[in-house]
C-alpha positions, -999 to 999 in steps of 0.1 A, spaced: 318 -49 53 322 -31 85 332 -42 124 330 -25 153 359 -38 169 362 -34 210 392 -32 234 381 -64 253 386 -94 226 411 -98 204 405 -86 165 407 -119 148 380 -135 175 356 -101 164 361 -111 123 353 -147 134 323 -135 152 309 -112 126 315 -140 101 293 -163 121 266 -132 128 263 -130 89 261 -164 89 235 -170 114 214 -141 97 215 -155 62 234 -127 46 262 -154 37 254 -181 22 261 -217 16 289 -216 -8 293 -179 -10 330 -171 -15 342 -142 7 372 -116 6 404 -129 5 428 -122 31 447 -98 14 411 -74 7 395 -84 40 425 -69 59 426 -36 36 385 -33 38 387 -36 79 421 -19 83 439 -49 103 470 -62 97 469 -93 70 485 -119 96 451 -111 115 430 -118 87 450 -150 77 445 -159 117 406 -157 116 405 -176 84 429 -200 99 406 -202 133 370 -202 107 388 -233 84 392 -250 119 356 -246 130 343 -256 95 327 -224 87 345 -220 54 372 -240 29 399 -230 4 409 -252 -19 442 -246 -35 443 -215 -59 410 -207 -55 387 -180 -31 374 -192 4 339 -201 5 314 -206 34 306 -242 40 278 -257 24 280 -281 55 241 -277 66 253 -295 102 278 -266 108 262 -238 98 232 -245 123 257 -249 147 265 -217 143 230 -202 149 227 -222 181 264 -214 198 255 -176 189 221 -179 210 235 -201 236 262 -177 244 236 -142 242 214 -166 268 242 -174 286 250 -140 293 216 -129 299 212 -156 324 242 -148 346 233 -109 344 196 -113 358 206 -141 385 221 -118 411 190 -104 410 169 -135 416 137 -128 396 117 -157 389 118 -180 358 83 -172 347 84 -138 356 116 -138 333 98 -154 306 71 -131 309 97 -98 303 113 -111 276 85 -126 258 72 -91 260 102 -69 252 112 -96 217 75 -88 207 76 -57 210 109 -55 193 94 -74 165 66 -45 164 93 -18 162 113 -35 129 79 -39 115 62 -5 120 
């Protein structure tokens, strides 16, 4: 397990983030359990109330449970975990869409350049 974490956003907001990422990508899965607090703070070198704040923040969103005395797990909740999928692509669109605005290129001309630039993305991982 590794993080990149940035300057901007604060550390516990990153963990969340990567959870949901490894979530979204299928490399956790329904009912996986995952480090506890104590090992996910020594593995990414934060301080242990930082773990117990993104596990606190993850609990709260439904993207895992503990039940007393035994390891967290990711939900098996179907509902949630698309929702992660979906908030993680709204927000890249979101944040694609208020970068090309100012630049006012038209909607299909858009749709054209990144139809082209995801395929051939897809053609890079492949070859």
């Amino acid at each position: 397990m590794s993080i990149s974490f940035n300057s901007r956003d604060p550390v516990y907001l990153q963990v969340v983030r990567y959870f949901k990422e490894q979530i979204a990508i299928g490399e956790l899965a329904p009912g996986e359990e995952i480090p506890s607090r104590r090992e996910l703070a020594n593995n990414l070198k934060i301080n242990p109330n930082t773990a117990q704040r993104a596990y606190k923040a993850m609990e709260e969103q439904g993207l895992i449970h503990t039940e007393r005395n035994h390891p967290s797990k990711i939900t098996s909740d179907e509902n949630n975990l698309s929702k992660v999928r979906e908030e993680l692509l709204l927000e890249a669109v979101d944040t694609f869409v208020t970068s090309v605005r100012s630049i006012n290129v038209p909607v299909d001309e858009l749709v054209r350049l990144v139809k082209t630039k995801y395929t051939e993305s897809n053609d890079d991982k492949e070859g």
